[in-house]
C-alpha positions in Angstrom: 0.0 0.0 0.0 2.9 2.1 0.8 4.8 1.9 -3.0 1.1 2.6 -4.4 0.9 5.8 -2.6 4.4 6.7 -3.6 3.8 5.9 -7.0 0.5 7.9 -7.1 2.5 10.9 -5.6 5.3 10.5 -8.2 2.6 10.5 -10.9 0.6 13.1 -9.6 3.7 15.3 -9.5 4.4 15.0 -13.3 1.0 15.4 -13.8 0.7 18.7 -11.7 4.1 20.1 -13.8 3.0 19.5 -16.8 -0.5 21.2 -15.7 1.8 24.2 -14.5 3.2 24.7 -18.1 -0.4 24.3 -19.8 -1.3 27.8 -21.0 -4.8 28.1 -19.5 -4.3 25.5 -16.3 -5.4 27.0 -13.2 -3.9 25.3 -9.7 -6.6 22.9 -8.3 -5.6 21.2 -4.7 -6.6 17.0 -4.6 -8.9 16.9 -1.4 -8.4 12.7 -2.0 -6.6 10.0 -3.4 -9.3 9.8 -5.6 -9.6 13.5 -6.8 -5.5 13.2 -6.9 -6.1 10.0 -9.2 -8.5 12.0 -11.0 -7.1 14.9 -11.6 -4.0 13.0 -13.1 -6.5 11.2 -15.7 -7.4 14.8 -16.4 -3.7 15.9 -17.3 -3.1 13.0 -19.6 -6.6 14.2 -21.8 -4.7 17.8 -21.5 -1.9 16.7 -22.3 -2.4 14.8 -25.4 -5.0 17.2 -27.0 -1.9 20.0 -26.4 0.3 17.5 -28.1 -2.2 17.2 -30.8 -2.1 20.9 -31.7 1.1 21.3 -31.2 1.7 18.4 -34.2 -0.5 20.4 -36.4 1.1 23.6 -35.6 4.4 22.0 -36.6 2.9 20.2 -40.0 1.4 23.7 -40.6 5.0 25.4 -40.4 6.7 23.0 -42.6 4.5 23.9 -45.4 5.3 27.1 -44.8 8.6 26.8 -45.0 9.3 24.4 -48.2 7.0 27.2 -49.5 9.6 29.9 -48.5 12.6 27.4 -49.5 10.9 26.7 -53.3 10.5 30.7 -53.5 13.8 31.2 -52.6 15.3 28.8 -55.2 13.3 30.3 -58.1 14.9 33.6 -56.8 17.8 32.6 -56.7 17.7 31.2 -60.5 15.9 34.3 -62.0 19.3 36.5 -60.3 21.7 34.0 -61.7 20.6 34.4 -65.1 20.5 37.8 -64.9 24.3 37.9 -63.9 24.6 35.6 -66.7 23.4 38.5 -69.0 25.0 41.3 -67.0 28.9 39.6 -67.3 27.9 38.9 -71.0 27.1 42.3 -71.8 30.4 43.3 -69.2 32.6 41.3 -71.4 31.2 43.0 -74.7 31.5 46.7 -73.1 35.5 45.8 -72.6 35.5 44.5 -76.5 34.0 48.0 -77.0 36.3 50.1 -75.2 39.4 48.2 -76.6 38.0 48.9 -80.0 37.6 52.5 -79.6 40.4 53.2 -77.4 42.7 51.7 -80.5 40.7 54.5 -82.8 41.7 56.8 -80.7 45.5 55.8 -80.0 45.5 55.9 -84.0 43.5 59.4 -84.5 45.9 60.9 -82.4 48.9 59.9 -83.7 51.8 62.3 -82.7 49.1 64.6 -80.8 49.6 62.5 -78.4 53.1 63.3 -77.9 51.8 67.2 -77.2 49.2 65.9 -74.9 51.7 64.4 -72.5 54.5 67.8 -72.9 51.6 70.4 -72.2 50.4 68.2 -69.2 54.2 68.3 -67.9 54.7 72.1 -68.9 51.5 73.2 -67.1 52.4 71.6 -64.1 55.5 72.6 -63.7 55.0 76.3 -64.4 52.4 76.3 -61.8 55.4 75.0 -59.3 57.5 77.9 -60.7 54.1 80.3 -60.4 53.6 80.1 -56.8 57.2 79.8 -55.7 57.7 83.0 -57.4 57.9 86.2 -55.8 56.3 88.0 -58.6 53.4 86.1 -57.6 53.3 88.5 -54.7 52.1 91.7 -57.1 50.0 88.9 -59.2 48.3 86.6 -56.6 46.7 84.0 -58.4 48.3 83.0 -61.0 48.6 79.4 -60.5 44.8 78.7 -60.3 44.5 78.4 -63.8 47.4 76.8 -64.5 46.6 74.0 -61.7 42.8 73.6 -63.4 44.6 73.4 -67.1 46.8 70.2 -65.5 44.0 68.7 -63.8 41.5 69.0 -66.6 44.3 67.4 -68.8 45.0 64.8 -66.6 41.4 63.6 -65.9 40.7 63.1 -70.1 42.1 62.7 -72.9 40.8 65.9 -74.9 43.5 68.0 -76.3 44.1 71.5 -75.3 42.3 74.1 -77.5 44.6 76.5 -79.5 43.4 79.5 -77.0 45.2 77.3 -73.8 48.1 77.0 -75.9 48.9 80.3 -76.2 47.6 81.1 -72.7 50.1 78.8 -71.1 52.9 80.0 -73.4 51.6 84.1 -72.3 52.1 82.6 -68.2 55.5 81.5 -69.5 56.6 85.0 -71.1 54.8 86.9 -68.3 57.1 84.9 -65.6 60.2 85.6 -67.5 59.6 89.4 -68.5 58.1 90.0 -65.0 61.5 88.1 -63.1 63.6 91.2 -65.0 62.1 94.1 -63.6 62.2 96.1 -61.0 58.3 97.4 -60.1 56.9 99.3 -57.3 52.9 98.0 -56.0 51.1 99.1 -52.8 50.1 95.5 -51.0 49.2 94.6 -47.9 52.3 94.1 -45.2 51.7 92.1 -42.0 53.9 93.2 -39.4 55.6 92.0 -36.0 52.4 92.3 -34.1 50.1 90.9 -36.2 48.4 93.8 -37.5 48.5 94.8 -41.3 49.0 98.1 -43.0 49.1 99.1 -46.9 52.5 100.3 -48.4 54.8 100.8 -51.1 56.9 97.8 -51.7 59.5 97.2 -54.3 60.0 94.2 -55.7 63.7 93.4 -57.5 63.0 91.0 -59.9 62.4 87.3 -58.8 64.9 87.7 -55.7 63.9 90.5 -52.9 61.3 92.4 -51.7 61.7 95.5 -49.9 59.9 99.0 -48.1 60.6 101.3 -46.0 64.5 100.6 -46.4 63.9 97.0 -45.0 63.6 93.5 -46.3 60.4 92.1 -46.3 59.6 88.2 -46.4 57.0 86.9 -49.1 55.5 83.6 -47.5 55.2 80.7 -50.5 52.7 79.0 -48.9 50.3 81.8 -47.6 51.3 84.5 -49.9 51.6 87.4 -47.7 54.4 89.5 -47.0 55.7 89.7 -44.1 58.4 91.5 -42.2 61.3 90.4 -41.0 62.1 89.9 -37.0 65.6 90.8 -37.9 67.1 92.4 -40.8 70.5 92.0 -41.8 74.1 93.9 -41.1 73.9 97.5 -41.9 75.4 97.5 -45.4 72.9 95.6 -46.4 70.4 97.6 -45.4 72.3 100.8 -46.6 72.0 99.3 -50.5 67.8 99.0 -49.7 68.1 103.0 -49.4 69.9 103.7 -52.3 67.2 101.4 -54.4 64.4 103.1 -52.6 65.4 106.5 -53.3 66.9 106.3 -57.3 64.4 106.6 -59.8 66.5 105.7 -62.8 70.1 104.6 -63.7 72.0 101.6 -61.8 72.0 101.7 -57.8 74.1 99.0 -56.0 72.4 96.8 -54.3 72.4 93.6 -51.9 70.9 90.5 -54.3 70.1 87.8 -52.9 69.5 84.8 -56.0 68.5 82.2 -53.8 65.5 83.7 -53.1 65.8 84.1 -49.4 67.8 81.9 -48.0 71.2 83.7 -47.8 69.2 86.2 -46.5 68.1 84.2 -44.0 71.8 83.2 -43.3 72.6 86.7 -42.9 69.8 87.5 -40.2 70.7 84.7 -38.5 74.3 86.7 -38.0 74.8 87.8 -34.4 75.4 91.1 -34.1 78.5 92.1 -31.9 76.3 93.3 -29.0 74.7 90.0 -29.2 78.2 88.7 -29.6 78.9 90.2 -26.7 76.0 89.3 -24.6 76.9 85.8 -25.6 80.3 86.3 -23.1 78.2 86.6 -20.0 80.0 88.4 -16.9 83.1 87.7 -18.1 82.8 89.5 -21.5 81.4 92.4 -19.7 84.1 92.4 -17.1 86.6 92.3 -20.1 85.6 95.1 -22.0 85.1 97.2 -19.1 88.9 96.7 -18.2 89.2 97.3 -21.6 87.8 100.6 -21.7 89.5 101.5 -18.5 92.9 100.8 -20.3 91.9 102.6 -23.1 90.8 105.7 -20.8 93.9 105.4 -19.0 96.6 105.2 -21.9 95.1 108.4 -23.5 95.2 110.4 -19.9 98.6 109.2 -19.9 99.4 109.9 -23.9 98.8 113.5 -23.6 99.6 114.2 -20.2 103.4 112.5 -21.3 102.6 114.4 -24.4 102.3 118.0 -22.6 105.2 117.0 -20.1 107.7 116.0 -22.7 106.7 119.3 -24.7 107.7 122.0 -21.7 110.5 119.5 -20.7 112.3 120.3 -24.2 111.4 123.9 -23.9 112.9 124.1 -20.2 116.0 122.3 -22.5 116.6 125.6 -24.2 116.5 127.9 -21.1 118.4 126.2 -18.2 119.2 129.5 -17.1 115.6 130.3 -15.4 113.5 127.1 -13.7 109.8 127.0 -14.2 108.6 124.4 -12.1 105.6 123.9 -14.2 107.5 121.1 -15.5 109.7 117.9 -14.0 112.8 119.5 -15.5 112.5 123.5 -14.3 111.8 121.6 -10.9 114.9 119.9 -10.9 117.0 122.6 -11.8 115.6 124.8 -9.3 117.2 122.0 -7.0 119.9 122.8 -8.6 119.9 126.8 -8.5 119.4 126.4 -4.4 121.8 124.6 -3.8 125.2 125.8 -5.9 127.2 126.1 -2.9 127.3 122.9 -2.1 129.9 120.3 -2.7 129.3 118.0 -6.0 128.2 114.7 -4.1 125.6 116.2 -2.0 124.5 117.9 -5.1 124.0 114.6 -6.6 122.1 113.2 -3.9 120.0 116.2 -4.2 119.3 116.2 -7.2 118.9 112.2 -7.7 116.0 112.8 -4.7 114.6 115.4 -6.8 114.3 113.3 -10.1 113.1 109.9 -7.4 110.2 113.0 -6.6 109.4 113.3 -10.4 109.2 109.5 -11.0 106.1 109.0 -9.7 103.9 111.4 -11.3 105.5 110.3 -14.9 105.0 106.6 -14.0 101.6 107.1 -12.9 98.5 104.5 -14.2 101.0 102.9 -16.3 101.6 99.8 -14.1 97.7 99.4 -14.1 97.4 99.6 -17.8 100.3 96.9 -18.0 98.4 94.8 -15.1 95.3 95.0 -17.9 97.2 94.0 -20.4 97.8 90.5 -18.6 94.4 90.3 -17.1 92.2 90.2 -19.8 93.6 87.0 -21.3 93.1 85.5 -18.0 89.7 86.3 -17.9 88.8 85.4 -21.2 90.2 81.6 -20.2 87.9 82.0 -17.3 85.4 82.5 -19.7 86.5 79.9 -21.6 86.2 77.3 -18.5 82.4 78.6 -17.7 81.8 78.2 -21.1 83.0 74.4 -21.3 81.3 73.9 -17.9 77.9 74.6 -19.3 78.6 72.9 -22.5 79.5 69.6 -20.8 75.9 70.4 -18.1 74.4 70.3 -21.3 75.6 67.2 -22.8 75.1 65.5 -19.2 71.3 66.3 -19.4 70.5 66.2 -23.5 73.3 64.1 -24.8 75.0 64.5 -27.7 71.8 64.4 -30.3 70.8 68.3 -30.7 74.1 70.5 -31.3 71.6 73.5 -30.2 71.7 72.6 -26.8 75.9 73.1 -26.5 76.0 75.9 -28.5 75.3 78.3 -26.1 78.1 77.2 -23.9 80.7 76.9 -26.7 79.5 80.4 -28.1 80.2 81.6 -24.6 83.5 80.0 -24.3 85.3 81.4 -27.6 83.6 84.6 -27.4 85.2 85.1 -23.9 88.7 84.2 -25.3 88.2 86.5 -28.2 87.4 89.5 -26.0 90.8 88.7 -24.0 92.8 88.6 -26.8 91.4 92.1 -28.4 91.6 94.1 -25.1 94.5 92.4 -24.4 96.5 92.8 -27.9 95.6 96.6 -28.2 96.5 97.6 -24.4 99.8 95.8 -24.4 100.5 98.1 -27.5 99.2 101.1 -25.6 101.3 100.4 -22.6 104.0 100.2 -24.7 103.5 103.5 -26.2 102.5 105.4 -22.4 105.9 103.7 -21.0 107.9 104.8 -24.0 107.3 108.7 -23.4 107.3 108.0 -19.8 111.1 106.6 -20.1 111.9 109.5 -22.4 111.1 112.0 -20.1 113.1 110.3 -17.6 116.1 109.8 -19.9 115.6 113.6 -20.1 115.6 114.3 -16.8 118.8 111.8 -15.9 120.7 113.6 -18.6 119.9 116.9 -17.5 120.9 116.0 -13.7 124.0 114.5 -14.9 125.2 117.4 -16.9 124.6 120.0 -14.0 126.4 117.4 -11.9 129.3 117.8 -14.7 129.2 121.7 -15.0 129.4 121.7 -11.2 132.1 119.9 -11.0 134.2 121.6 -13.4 133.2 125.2 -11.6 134.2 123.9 -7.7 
């Protein structure tokens, strides 16, 4: 009794799951075994008659789909014979073209030769057209010539005789145009950004220039520009002279590369930048420098004035004027006549050990100068290397830019030693020859008054 009950439970289980996925099956509780036995007799009816619909449902698809299969396949043939016709009439069109293309090859004959040189020509005379400068009075140009050597290039159809002789009219218009020298009012952009009309010259194919500067014609943008920098002064000096003739030949600064010598030329450091590039050392140099300089001419013209009423105290020994080293010493000498001839020289060798002094004055400095500045510039030199070498520790080797600065510095530093140096060594020569003369002078003198003293006691 107890396997029939589990059985009956099993059973009624299935029978309740299968009721639970029934669309329209509401949940019924069994009060009784017999209900539960029931109620599973129940399921199985439900059960088969959804099975049933379910198999017609299915039957009914089928159909439906060899239908959609069979339509498919008649498709299917009705678009492969039209590819059929379509590659059919594909291969026929090529026959075609072949056909006519070798007409054509034959009609033109050596046209064809011209098509290909005015193609070339066009093209390259609209390169030559907007890498001009003259384009810079005629903006534009190349437009047509770019549209002539596109249209060309896109068909076959030969150039009419009016595009000819247009082309062959850009061709003489560049040539006559790179000849002259014009004046035009154009726009000019300048440093800041903002624009102004002017008179600008244009020399040929080469330069442009206004208001005694070089101006910068863009290739790419086509406007004129001015230049951040312009060159060394005697360039600028020849822009000028251009500016103000009107007729005749006027020298001036070419530049047939179109720009980039120019270029070269801005890029030219100046010597106060040349000078900027020797940091405190260069500036400590050149002030000595001017110091010496200052010094030796003070000392050039006082020697100068000295030496001059020392040779006219020469030619009257008689009366002193002790304006001068020499009247000073002989007033030494007038004082003290009555003594005996040695004490006379020591006199008068104090006197001319008084003189020294004011003669050799500032000229040690200016030698001291002289022997400085080289050492400073190799100072500079060392700074110079030392920031070089920082540079290379933190950059390396790859960009040359990042050294130069330290290089620059070092061999501007030894070339402002050497040109204070060179010309002070030469000045202190100079200051220390007149100083010596004087002294000669004044040594001679002595010893002569020493002499006549003598000879009188």
């Amino acid at each position: 009794m107890k396997k029939i009950l589990m059985t009956v439970c099993a059973s009624a289980l299935i029978v309740s799951s299968l009721s639970w996925a029934a669309e329209d099956e509401e949940d019924i509780e069994a009060k009784s075994i017999a209900e539960l036995l029931q109620l599973v007799r129940d399921g199985k009816i439900a059960n088969r008659r959804t099975n049933e619909r379910r198999e017609r449902e299915f039957l009914a698809d089928k159909s439906k789909q060899q239908k959609a299969v069979r339509d498919a396949e008649a498709a299917q043939r009705r678009e492969e014979a039209r590819s059929e016709r379509l590659e059919a009439q594909f291969e026929k069109n090529e026959q075609d073209i072949a056909a006519k293309q070798e007409i054509l090859q034959k009609r033109l004959g050596s046209l064809r030769e011209l098509f290909g040189v005015l193609q070339q020509v066009s093209g390259d005379t609209q390169g030559v057209v907007e890498g001009s400068i003259v384009s810079a009075e005629y903006p534009g140009r190349g437009d047509w010539l770019g549209e002539f050597a596109q249209s060309m290039g896109r068909s076959s159809k030969l150039a009419s005789i009016e595009e000819i002789e247009q082309l062959w009219a850009e061709l003489q218009h560049e040539m006559t145009e790179s000849g002259k020298v014009t004046r035009f009012t154009t726009e000019v952009t300048k440093l800041d950004g903002s624009k102004a009309e002017q008179e600008v010259i244009r020399v040929g194919d080469y330069n442009l220039i206004s208001n005694g500067e070089y101006l910068a014609y863009d290739l790419n943008t086509g406007l004129i520009t001015e230049l951040p920098k312009q060159p060394s002064g005697r360039f600028v000096s020849s822009v000028s002279d251009l500016e103000s003739a009107s007729s005749g030949f006027v020298p001036f600064a070419l530049d047939p590369t179109r720009g980039q010598l120019l270029q070269l030329q801005i890029e030219v450091p100046t010597i106060e930048e040349r000078i900027r590039q020797g940091g405190t050392p260069g500036y400590v140099i050149i002030t000595l420098g001017i110091i010496a300089l200052l010094l030796s001419v003070e000392r050039f013209f006082t020697l100068t004035s000295v030496g001059k009423r020392v040779d006219s105290q020469i030619n009257s020994p008689d009366s002193a004027d002790t304006s001068n080293p020499l009247g000073r010493i002989l007033q030494v000498y007038h004082d003290n006549r009555d003594i005996d001839s040695e004490n006379l020289v020591l006199k008068l060798d104090e006197a001319i050990l008084k003189e020294e002094p004011a003669i050799n004055a500032r000229i040690a400095f200016i030698k001291i100068i002289s022997m400085v500045a080289p050492l400073l510039g190799l100072l500079g030199t060392v700074i110079g290397m030392i920031v070089t070498f920082q540079a290379i520790t933190l950059f390396g080797t790859g960009d040359p830019k990042t050294m130069a600065g330290g290089i620059s510095q070092a061999l501007i530093t030894t070339v402002l030693g050497l040109v204070v140096a060179i010309p002070t060594v030469l000045l202190h020569s100079i200051v220390n020859a007149r100083a010596m003369s004087i002294k000669h002078v004044l040594t001679e003198q002595s010893a002569g008054l020493i002499a006549q003293h003598a000879e009188k006691a």
